[in-house]
N, C-alpha and C positions, 0 to 999 in steps of 0.2 A: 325519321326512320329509326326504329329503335337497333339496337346492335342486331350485329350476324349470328345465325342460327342455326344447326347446324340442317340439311336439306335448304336451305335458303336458295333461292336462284335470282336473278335483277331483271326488272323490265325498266324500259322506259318510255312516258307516257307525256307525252306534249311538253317533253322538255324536264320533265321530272323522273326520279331513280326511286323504282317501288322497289319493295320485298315479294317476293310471290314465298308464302309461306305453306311448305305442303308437310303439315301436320294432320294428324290424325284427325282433329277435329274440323279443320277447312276441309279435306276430303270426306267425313262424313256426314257435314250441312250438303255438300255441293254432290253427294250420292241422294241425300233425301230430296233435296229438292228438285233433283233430275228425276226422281221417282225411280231409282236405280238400287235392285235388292244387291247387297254381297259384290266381293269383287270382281265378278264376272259380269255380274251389270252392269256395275261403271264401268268398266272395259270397254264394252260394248255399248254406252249413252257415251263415251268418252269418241271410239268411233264413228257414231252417228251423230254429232254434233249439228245443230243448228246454231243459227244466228242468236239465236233468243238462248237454248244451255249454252255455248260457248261465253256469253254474257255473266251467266250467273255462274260457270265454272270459275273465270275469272274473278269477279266479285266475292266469292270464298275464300279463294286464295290470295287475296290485297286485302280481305278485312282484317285479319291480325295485325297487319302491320299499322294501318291508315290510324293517324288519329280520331278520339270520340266525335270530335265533330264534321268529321267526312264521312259521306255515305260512300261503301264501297259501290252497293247497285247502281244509285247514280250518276257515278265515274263510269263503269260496264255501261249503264245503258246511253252517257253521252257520246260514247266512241262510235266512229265510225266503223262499218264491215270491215275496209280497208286493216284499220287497227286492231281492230279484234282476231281478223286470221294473223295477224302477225304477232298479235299478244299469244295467241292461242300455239302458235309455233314455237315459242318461247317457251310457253309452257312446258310441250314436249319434249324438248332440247334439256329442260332443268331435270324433269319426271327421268331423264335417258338415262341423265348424267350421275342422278341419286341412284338410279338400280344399280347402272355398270359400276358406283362406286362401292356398293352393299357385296359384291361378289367375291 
């Protein structure tokens, strides 16, 4: 994992400590490929998630960190539903924790 970041949040994934990195650029791959214009669209593909965006929201936000040779998609797409709402939960908690800390 390379250093802390700042917005950085942790997950952990079958015994391993990722970065969820929510940078502008992990948030605007994981808005295009939700097919989500401006920030009111993700908002809202953010609350309509499915199994399948929840995967590739995830997979955005672990590709910065993951080294060249790990696919972040398919880390997202081996997890289980189970892992993924609780990745996905995680997510939220870090996403909370960056606003409440911007105010």
């Amino acid at each position: 994992m390379a250093g802390y970041q700042p917005g950085d949040g942790y997950l952990e994934i079958n015994g391993r400590v990722y970065a969820l990195r929510l940078t502008m650029g992990a948030l605007a791959e994981a808005a295009q490929r939700m097919s989500a214009l401006g920030p009111a669209g993700m908002a809202q593909a953010m609350r309509d998630l499915t199994s399948g965006s929840a995967r590739t929201l995830l997979a955005c936000l672990l590709r910065p960190d993951l080294p060249r040779d790990q696919d972040a998609d398919r880390l997202a797409a081996s997890l289980p539903d189970a892992e993924i709402s609780e990745a996905i939960m995680r997510v939220s908690e870090v996403l909370q924790e960056q606003l409440n800390a911007q105010r």
